[in-house]
py3Dmol code that shows the C-alpha trace and the ligand (Angstrom):
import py3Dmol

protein = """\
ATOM      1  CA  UNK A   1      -2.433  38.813 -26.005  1.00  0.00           C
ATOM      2  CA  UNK A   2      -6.057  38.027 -26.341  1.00  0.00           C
ATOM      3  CA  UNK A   3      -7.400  34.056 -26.412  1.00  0.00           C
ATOM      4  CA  UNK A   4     -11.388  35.011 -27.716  1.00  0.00           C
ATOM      5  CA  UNK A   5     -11.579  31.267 -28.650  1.00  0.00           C
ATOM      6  CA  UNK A   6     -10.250  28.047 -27.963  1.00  0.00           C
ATOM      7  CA  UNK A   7      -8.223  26.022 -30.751  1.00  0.00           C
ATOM      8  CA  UNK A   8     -10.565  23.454 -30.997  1.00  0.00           C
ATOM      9  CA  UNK A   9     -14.018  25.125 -30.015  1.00  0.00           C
ATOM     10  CA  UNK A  10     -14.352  24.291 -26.215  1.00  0.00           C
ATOM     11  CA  UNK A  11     -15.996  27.037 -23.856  1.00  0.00           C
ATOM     12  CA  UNK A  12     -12.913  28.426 -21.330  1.00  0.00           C
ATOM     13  CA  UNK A  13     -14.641  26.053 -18.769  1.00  0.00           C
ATOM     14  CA  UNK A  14     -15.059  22.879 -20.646  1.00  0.00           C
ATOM     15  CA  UNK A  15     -12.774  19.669 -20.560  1.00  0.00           C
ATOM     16  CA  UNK A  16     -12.206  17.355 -23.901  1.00  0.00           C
ATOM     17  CA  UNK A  17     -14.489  14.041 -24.068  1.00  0.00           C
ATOM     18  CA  UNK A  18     -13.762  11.853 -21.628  1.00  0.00           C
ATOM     19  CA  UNK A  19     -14.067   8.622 -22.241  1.00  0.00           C
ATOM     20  CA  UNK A  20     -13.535   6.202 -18.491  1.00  0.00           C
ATOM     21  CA  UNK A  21     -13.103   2.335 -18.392  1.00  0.00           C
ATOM     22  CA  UNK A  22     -12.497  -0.270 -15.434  1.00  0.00           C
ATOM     23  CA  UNK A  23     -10.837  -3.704 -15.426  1.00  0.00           C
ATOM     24  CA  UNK A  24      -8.839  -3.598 -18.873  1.00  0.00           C
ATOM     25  CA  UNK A  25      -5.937  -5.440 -17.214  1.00  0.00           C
ATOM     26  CA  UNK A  26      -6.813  -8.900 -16.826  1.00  0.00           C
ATOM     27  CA  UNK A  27      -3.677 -10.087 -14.717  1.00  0.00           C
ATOM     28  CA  UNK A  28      -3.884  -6.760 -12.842  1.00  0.00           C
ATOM     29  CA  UNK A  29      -5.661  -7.114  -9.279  1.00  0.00           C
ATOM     30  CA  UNK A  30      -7.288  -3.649 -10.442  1.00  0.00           C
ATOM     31  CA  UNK A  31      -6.800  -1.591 -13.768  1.00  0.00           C
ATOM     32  CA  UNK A  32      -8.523   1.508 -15.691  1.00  0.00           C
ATOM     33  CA  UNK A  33      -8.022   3.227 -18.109  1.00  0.00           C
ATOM     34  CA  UNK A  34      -8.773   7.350 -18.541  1.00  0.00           C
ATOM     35  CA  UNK A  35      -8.856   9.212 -21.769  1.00  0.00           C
ATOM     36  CA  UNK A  36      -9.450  12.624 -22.119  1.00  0.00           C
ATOM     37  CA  UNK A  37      -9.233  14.627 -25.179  1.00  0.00           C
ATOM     38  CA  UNK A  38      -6.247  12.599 -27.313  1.00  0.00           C
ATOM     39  CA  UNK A  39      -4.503  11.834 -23.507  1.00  0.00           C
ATOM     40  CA  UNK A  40      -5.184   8.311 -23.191  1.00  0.00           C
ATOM     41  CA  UNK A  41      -4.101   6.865 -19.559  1.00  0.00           C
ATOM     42  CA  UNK A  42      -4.011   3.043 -18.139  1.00  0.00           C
ATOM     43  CA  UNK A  43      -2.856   2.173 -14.846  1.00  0.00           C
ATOM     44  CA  UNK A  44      -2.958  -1.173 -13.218  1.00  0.00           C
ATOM     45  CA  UNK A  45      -2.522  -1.837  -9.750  1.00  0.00           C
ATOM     46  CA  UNK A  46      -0.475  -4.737  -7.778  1.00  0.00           C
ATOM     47  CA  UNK A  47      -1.378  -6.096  -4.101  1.00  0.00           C
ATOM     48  CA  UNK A  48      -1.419  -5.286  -1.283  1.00  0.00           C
ATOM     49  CA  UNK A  49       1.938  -7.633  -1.726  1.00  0.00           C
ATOM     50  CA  UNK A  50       4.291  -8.504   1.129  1.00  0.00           C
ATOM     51  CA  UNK A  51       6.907  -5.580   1.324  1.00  0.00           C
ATOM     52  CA  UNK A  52      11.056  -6.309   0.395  1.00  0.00           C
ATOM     53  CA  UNK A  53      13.141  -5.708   1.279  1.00  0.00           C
ATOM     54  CA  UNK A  54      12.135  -5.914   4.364  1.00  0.00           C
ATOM     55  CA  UNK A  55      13.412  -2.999   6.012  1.00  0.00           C
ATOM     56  CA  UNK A  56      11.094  -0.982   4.268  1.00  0.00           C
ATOM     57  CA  UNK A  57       8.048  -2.978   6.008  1.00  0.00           C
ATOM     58  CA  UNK A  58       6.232  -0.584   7.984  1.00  0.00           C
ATOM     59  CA  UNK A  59       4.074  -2.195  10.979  1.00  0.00           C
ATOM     60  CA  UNK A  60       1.402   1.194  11.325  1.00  0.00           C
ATOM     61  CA  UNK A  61       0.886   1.548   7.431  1.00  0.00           C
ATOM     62  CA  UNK A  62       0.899   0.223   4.407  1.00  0.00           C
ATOM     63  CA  UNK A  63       3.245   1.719   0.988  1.00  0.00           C
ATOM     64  CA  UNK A  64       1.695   3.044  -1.645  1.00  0.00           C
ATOM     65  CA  UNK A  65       4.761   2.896  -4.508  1.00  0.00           C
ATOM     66  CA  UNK A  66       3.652   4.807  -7.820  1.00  0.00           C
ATOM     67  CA  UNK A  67       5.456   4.604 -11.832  1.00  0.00           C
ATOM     68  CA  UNK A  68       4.464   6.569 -14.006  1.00  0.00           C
ATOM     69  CA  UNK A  69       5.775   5.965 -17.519  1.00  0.00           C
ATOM     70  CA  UNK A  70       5.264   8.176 -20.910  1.00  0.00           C
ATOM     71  CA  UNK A  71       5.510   5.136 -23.902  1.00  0.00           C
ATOM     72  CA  UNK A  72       7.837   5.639 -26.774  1.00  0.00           C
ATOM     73  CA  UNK A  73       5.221   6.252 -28.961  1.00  0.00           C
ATOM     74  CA  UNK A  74       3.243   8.363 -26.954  1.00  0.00           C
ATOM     75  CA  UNK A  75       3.725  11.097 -28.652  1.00  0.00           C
ATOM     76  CA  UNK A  76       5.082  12.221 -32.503  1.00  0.00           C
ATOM     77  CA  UNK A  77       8.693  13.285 -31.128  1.00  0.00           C
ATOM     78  CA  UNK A  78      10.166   9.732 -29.789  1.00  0.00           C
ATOM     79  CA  UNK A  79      10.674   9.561 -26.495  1.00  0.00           C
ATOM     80  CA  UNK A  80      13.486   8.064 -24.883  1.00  0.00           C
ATOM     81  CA  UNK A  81      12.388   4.641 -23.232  1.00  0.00           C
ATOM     82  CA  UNK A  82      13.210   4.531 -19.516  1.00  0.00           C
ATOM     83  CA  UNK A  83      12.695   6.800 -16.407  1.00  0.00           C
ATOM     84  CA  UNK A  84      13.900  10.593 -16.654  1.00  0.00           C
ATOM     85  CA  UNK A  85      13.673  13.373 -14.131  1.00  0.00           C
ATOM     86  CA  UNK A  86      10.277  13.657 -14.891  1.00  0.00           C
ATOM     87  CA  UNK A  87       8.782  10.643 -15.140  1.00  0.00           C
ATOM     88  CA  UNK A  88      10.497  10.249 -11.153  1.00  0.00           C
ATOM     89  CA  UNK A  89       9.059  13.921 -10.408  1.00  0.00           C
ATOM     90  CA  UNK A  90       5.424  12.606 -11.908  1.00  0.00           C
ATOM     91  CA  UNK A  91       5.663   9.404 -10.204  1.00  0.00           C
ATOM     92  CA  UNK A  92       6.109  11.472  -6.590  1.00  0.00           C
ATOM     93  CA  UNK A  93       3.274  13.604  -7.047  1.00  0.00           C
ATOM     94  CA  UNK A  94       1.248  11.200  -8.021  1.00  0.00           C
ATOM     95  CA  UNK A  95       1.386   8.812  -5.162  1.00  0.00           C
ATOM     96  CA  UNK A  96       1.137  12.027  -2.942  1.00  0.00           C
ATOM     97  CA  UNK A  97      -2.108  13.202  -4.758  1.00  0.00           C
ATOM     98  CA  UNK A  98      -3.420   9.477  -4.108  1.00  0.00           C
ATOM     99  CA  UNK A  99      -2.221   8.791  -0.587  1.00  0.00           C
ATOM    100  CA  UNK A 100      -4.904  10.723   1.007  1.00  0.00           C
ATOM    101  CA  UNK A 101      -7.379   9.015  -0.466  1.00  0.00           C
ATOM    102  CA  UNK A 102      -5.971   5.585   0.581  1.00  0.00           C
ATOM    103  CA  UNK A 103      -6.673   3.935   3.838  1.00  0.00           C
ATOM    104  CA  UNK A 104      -2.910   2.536   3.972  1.00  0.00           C
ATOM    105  CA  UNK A 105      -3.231   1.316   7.454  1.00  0.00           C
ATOM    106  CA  UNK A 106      -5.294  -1.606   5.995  1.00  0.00           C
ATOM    107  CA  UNK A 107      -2.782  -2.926   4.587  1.00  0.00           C
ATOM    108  CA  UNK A 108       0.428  -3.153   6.458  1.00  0.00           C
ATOM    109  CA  UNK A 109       4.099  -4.405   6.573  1.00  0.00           C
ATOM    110  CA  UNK A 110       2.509  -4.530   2.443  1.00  0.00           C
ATOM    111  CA  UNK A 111       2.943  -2.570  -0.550  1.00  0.00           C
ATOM    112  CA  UNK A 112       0.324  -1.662  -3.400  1.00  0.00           C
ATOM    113  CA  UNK A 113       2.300  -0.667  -6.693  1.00  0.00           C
ATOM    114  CA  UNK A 114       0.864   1.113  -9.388  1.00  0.00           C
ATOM    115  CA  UNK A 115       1.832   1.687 -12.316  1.00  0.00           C
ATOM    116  CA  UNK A 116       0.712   4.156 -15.001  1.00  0.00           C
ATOM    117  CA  UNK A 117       1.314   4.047 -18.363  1.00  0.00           C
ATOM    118  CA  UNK A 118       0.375   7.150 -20.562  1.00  0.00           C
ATOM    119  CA  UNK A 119      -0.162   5.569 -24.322  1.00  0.00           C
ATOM    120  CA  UNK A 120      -1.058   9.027 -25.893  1.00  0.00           C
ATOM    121  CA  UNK A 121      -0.065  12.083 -24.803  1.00  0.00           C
ATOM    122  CA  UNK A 122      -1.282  15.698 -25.434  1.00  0.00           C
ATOM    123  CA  UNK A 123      -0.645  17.336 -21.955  1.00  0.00           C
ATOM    124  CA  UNK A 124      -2.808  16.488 -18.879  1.00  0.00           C
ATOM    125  CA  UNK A 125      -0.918  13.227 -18.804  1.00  0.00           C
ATOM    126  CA  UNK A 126      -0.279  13.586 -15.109  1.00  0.00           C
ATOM    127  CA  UNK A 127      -3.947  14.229 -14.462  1.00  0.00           C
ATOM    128  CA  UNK A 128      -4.613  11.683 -16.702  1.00  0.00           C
ATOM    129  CA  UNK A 129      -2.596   9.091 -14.570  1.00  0.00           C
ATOM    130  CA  UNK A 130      -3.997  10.095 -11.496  1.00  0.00           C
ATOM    131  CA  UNK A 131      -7.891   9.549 -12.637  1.00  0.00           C
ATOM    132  CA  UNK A 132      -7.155   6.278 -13.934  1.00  0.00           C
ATOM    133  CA  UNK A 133      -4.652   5.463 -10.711  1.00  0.00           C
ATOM    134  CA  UNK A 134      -7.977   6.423  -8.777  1.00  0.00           C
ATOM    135  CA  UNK A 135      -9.834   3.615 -10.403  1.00  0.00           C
ATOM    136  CA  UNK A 136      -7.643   0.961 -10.783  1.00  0.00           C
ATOM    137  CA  UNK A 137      -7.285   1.318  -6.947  1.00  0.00           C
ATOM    138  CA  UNK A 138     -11.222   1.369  -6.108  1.00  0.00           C
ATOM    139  CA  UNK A 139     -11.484  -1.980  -8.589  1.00  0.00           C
ATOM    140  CA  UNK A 140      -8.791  -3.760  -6.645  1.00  0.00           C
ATOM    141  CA  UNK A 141     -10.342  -3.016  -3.786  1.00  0.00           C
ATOM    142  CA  UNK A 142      -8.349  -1.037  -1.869  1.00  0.00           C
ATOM    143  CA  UNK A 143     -10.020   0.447   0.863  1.00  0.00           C
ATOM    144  CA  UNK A 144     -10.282   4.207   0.175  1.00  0.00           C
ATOM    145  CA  UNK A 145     -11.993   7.624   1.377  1.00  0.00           C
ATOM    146  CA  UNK A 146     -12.534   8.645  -2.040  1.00  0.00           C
ATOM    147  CA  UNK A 147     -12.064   8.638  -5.447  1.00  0.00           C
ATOM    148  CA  UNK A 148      -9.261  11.226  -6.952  1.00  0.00           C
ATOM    149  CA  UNK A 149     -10.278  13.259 -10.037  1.00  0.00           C
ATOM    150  CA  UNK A 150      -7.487  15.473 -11.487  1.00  0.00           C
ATOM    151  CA  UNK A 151      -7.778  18.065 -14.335  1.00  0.00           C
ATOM    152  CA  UNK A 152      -4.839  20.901 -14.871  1.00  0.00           C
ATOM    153  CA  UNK A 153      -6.524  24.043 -15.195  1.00  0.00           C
ATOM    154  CA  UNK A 154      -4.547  27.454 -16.222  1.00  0.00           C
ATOM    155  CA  UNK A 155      -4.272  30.557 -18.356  1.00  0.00           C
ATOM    156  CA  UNK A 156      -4.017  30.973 -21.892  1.00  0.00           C
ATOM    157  CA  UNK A 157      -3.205  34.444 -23.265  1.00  0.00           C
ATOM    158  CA  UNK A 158      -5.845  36.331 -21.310  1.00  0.00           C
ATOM    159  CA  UNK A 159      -8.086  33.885 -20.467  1.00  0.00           C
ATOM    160  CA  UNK A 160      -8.829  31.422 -17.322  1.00  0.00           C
ATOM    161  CA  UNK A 161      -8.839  27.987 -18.770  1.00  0.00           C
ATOM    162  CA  UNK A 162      -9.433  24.052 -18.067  1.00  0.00           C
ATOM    163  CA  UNK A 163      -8.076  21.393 -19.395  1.00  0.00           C
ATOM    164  CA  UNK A 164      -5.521  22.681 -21.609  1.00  0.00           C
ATOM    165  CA  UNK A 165      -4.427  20.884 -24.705  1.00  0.00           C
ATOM    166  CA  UNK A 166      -1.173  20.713 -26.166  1.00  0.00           C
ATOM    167  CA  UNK A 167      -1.300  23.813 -28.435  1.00  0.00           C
ATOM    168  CA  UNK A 168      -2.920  25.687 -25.522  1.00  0.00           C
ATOM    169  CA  UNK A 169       0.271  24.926 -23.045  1.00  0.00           C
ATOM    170  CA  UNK A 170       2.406  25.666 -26.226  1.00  0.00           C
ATOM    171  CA  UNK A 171       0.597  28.957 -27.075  1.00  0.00           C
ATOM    172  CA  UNK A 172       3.171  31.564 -28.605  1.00  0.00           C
ATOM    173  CA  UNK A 173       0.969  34.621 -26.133  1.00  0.00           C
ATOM    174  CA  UNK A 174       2.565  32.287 -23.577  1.00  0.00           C
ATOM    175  CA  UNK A 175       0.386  30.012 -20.912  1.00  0.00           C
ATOM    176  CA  UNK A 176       0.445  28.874 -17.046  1.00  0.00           C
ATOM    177  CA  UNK A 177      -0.695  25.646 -16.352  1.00  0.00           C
ATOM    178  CA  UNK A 178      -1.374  24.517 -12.876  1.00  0.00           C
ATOM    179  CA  UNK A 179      -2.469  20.435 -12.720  1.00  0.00           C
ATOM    180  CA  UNK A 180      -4.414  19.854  -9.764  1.00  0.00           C
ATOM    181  CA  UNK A 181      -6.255  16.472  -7.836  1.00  0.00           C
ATOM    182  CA  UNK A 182      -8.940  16.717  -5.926  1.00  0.00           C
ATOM    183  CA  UNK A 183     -10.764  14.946  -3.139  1.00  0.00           C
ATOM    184  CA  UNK A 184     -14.732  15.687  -4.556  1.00  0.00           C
ATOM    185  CA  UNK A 185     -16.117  14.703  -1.343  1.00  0.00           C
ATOM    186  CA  UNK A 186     -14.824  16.964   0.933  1.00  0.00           C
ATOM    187  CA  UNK A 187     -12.826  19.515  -1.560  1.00  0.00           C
ATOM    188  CA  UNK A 188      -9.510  18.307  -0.176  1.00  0.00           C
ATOM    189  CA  UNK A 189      -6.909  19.291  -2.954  1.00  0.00           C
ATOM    190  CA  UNK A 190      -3.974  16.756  -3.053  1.00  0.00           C
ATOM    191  CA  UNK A 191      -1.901  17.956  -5.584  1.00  0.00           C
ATOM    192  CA  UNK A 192      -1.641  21.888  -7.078  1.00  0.00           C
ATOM    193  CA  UNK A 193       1.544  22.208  -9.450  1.00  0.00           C
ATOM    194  CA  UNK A 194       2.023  25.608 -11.388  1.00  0.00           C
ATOM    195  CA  UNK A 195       3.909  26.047 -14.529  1.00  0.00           C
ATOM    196  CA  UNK A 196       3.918  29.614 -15.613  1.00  0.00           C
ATOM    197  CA  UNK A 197       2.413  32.678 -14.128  1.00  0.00           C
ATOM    198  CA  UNK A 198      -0.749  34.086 -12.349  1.00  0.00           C
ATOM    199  CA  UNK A 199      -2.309  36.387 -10.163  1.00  0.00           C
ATOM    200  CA  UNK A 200      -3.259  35.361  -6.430  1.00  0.00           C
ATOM    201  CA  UNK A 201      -6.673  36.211  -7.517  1.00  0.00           C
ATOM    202  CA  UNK A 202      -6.744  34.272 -10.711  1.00  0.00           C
ATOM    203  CA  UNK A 203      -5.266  31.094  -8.825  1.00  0.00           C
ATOM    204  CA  UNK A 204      -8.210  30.957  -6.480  1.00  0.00           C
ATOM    205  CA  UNK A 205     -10.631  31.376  -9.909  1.00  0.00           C
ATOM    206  CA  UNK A 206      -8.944  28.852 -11.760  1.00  0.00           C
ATOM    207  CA  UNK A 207      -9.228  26.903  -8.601  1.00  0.00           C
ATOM    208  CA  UNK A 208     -12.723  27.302  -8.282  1.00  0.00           C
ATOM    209  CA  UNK A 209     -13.109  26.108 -12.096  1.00  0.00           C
ATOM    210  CA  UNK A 210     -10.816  22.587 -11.688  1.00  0.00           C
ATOM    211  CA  UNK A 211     -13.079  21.824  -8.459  1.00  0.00           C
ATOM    212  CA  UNK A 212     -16.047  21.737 -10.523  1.00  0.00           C
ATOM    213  CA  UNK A 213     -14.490  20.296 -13.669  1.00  0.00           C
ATOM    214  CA  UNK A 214     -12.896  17.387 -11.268  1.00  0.00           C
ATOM    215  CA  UNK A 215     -16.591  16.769  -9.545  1.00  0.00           C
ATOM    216  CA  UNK A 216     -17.849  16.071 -12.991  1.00  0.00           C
ATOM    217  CA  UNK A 217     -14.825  13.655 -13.557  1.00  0.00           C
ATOM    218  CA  UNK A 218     -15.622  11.836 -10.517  1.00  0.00           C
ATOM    219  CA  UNK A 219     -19.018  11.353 -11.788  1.00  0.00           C
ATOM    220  CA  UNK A 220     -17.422  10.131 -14.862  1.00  0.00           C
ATOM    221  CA  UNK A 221     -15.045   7.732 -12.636  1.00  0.00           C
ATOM    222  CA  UNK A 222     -18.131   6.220 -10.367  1.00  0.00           C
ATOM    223  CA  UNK A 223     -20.268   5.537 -13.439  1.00  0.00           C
ATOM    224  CA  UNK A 224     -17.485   3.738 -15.083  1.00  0.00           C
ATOM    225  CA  UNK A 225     -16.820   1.701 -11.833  1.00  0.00           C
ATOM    226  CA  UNK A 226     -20.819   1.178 -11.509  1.00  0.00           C
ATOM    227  CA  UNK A 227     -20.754  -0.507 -14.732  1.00  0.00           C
ATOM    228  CA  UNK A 228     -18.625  -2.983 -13.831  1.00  0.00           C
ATOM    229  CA  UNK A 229     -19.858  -4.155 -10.985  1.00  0.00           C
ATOM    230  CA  UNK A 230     -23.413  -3.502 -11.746  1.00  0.00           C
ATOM    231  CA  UNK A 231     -24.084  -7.300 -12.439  1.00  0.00           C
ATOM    232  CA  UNK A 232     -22.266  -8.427  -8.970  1.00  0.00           C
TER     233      UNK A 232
END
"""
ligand_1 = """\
25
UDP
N 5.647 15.988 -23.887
C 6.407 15.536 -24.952
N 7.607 14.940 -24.684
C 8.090 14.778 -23.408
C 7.312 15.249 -22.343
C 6.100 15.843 -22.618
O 5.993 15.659 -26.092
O 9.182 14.223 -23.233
C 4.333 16.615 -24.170
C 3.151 15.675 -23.893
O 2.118 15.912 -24.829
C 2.729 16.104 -22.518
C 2.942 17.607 -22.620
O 4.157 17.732 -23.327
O 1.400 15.749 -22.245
C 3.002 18.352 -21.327
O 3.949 17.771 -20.479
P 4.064 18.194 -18.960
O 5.446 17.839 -18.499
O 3.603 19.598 -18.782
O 3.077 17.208 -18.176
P 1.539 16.857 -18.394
O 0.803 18.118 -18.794
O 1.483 15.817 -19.467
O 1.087 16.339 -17.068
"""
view = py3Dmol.view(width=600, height=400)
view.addModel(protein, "pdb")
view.setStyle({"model": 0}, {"cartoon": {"style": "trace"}})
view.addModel(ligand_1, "xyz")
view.setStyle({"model": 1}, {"stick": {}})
view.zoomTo()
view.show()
């Protein structure tokens, strides 16, 4: 089935506003928040704490230990309050999008939590988590290669896609939606999920188009990060 325009006007390359904010959590040692289209995002970030128990104390490296939580009234539907197979399967891939871009043998025998709360929800929540994860770890100052910008990027009906809303990832011609983090700096891609199905040669296209959507979002992500520290 054809997709000749996108539900709510975008061009096939373009990502909903984004809207990018540091330090919202005043008790947190770091905190963000990332909102892109109606997908709001906050995440606040813990330590580096002492590690317990304390079998789980590494000497080499630090832990990175990541939550990821969808609210009750995140989106119409209720949903249940407490962790689920995929809040555990979001919380994994996550931390493993964000360990790369964390120095963890700063901080050892320690653990840095982070948590992520998604407060609205209309898909891209993962992505969503892992932008503001991404900032709330640069304003705690955790010691890190990089930022991490994630968009998911896919294909609805016919067409090669980013950022797809929920109506897009619902749409009745049927839709693939592949979530991905990126490294901007060197192009190092930490996380690449697919839901759905596509070509070899469409994956590396729709690859191509996330890179350069998620290079934009880190631009997003350092200005936001600039402006709070621009007075220190
Ligand atoms: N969603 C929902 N209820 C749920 C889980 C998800 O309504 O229990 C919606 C929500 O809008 C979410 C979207 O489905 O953003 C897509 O969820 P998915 O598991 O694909 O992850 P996401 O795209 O949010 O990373």
């Amino acid at each position: 089935m054809s997709y000749t325009k996108r539900n709510d006007g975008r061009k096939f390359d373009e990502t909903r506003e984004i809207k990018a904010e540091v330090g919202v959590i005043k008790n947190a040692d770091g905190s963000a928040k990332f909102q892109i289209g109606k997908t709001i995002a906050i995440a606040a970030v813990y330590g580096p704490r002492n590690l317990y128990p304390k079998f789980l104390q590494n000497p080499e490296k630090g832990m990175l230990r990541c939550n990821y939580n969808m609210l009750s009234f995140s989106v119409d539907e209720r949903i249940r309050p407490g962790p689920s197979r995929r809040s555990k399967e979001i919380s994994l891939v996550t931390e493993r999008a964000l360990s790369p871009a964390v120095d963890l043998s700063t901080f050892t025998n320690a653990v840095v939590d982070v948590f992520v709360e998604i407060i609205q929800a209309d898909a891209g929540t993962r992505c969503a988590g892992i932008c503001a994860a991404s900032m709330a770890l640069a304003d705690a100052g955790i010691p890190m290669r990089d930022l991490v910008a994630a968009v998911s990027v896919g294909k609805v009906g016919d067409k090669l896609v980013v950022d797809l809303n929920k109506l897009e990832e619902d749409y009745e011609g049927g839709a693939t939606d592949v979530p991905i983090a990126v490294l901007p700096r060197n192009g190092e891609i930490s996380l690449l999920q697919m839901d759905g199905e596509m070509e070899v040669k469409e994956i590396k296209e729709a690859l191509e188009i996330g890179k350069k959507a998620c290079e934009k979002i880190a631009e997003i992500q350092r200005k936001a990060l600039k402006e709070k520290y621009k007075g220190d």
